[in-house]
C-alpha positions in Angstrom: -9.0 -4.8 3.6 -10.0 -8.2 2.2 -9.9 -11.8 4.4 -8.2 -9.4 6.7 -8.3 -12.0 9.8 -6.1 -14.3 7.0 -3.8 -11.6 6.1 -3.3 -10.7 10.0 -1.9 -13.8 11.1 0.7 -13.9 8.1 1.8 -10.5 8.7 2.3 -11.7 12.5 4.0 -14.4 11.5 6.1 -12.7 9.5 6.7 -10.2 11.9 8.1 -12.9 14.5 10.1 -14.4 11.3 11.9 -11.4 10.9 13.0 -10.1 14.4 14.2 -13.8 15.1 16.4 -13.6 11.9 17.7 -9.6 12.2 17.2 -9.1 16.4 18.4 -5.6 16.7 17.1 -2.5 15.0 18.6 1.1 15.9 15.5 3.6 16.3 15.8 6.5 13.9 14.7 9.9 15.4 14.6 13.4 14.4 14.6 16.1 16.6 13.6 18.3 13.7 10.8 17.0 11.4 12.0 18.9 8.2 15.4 16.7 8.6 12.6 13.2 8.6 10.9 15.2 5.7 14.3 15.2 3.7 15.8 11.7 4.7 12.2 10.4 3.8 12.4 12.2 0.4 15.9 10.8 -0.5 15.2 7.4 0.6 12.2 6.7 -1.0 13.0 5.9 -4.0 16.3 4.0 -3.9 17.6 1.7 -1.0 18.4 2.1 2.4 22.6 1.2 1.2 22.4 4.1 -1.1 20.6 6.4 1.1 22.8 6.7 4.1 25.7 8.2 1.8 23.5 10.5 -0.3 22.0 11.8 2.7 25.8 12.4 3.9 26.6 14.0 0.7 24.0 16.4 1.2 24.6 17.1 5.0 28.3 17.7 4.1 28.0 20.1 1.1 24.9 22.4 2.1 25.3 24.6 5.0 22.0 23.8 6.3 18.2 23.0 5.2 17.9 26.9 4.0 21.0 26.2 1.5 19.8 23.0 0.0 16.1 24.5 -0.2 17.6 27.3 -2.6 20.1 25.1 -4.5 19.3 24.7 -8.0 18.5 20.6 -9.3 21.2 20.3 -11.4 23.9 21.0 -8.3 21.8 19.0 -5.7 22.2 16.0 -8.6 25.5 16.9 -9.0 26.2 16.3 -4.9 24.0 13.0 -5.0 26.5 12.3 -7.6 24.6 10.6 -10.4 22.5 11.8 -13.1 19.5 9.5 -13.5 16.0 9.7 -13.6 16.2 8.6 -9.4 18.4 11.8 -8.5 16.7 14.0 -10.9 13.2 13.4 -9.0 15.1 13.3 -5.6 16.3 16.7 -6.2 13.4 18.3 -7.6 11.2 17.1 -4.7 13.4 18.6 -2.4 13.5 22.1 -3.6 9.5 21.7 -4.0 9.0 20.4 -0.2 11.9 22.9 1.7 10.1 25.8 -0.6 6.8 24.8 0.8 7.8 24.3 4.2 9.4 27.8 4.0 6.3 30.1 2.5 4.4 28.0 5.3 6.7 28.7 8.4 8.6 31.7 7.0 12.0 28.9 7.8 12.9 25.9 6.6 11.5 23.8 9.8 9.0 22.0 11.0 9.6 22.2 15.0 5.7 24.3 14.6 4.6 20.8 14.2 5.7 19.7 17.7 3.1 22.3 19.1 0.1 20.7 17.1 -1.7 17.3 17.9 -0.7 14.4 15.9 -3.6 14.5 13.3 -3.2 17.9 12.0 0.4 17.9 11.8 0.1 14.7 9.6 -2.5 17.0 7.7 -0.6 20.0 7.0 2.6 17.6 5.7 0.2 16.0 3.8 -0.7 19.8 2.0 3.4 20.5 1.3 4.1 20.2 -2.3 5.8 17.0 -3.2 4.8 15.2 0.1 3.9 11.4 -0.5 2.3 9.1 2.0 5.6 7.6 2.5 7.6 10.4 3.4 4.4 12.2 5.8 4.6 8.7 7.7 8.4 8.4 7.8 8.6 12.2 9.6 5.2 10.8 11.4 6.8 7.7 12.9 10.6 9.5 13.3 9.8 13.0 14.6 6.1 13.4 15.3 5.8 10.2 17.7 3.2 9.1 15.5 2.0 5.8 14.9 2.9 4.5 11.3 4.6 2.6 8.8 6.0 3.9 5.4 5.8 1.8 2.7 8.2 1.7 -0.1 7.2 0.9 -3.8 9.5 -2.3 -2.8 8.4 -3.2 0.4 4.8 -3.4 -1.1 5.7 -5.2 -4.0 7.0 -7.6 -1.2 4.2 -8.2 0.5 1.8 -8.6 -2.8 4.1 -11.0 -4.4 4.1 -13.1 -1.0 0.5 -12.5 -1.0 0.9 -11.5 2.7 -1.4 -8.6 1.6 -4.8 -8.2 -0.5 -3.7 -7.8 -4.1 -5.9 -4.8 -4.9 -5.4 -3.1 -1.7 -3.9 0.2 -2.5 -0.9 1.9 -0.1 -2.8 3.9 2.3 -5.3 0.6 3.1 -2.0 -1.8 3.6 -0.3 1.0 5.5 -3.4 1.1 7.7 -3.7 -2.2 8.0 -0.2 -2.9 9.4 -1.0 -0.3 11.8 -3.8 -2.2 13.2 -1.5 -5.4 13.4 1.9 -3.6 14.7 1.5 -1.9 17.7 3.1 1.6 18.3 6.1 0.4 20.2 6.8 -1.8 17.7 6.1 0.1 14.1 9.6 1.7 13.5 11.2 -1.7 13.8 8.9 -3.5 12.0 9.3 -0.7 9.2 12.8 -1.3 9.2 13.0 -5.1 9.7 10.4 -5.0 6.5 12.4 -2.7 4.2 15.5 -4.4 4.8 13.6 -8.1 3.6 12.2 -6.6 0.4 15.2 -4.7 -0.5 17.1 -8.0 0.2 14.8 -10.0 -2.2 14.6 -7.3 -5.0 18.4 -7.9 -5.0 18.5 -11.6 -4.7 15.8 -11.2 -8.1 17.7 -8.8 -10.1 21.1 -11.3 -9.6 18.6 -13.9 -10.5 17.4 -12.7 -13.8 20.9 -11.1 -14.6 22.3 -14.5 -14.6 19.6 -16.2 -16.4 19.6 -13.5 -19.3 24.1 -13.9 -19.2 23.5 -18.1 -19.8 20.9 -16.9 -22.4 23.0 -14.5 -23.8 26.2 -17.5 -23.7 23.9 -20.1 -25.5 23.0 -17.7 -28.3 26.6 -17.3 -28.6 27.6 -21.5 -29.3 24.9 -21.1 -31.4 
């Protein structure tokens, strides 16, 4: 990546920033990589707030993985609870990803993985239908004991808009590059120390420009 020795020592800093303000982080693990596979499906798209009780929704109502892989969308929707264009693409991923874990395994796991080395598990999740870079290094980093960082659509726009990243580096070259800068000890809490800031800012934004387009809205109004 670009004036990579610049962008290193922000990301440090950063780093140091954030453990300082939120000290404790809870390690998430998986003893089963298809239940990473799913939480990293769910979560990718909406917050980590919203996630936690759709992923209890889920674990509630299906019997197991097998049972939510067969569901039709319209029920799994119907369990996340909201129709929307979010829940719609949650749901359909899921049914895509469990049906291609199963015609790969014959089951809906992914303990086969935990036989393999490191780089050609990461391949074959890679190859399952409806598999993003996020959600191969969130089971990676959770399950597989493998060194990475997921990147939400947020937590990049975080780092681009505080230009603690090149602007035209794509997500696999900023999720490599964090690599290099976090060390493997350190990756799932700086994963979650980073998602929690840029989901905190996108919030503190959207008040923001809600409250700016209400006074607008108020002023047209006198007028």
């Amino acid at each position: 990546m670009k004036n990579s020795t610049q962008y290193s020592q922000k990301i440090k800093k950063l780093y140091r920033s954030l453990r300082r303000g939120h000290p404790s982080v809870q390690q998430a693990t998986y003893d089963e990589p298809a239940d990473a596979v799913v939480y990293g499906v769910i979560s990718e798209n909406i917050t980590t707030a919203a996630a936690q009780p759709a992923i209890k929704k889920c674990t509630d109502y299906f019997i197991d993985l097998n049972d939510l892989r067969v569901s039709p969308v319209e029920e799994i929707v119907e369990v996340l609870g909201e129709d929307t264009p979010a829940t719609r693409d949650i749901a359909s991923a899921l049914t895509r990803i469990l049906a291609a874990i199963f015609d790969k395994y014959n089951a809906a796991s992914l303990r086969a993985l935990k036989k393999i080395g490191k780089r050609p598990a990461k391949q074959a999740l890679g190859e399952l239908d409806g598999a993003t870079h996020f959600v191969v290094n969130y089971c990676m980093l959770t399950s597989l004991q493998g060194h990475a960082i997921p990147l939400t659509k947020t937590m990049i726009e975080y780092l681009r808009s505080n230009e603690l990243v090149d602007p035209e580096a794509d997500e696999q070259q900023i999720g490599g590059f964090l690599t290099r800068q976090i060390s493997a000890k350190n990756d799932y809490e700086f994963y979650a120390l980073l998602r929690r800031e840029s989901e905190s800012a996108m919030a503190k934004s959207k008040k923001k420009a809600k409250r700016k387009t209400t006074r607008k809205a108020r002023a047209k109004k006198k007028t």
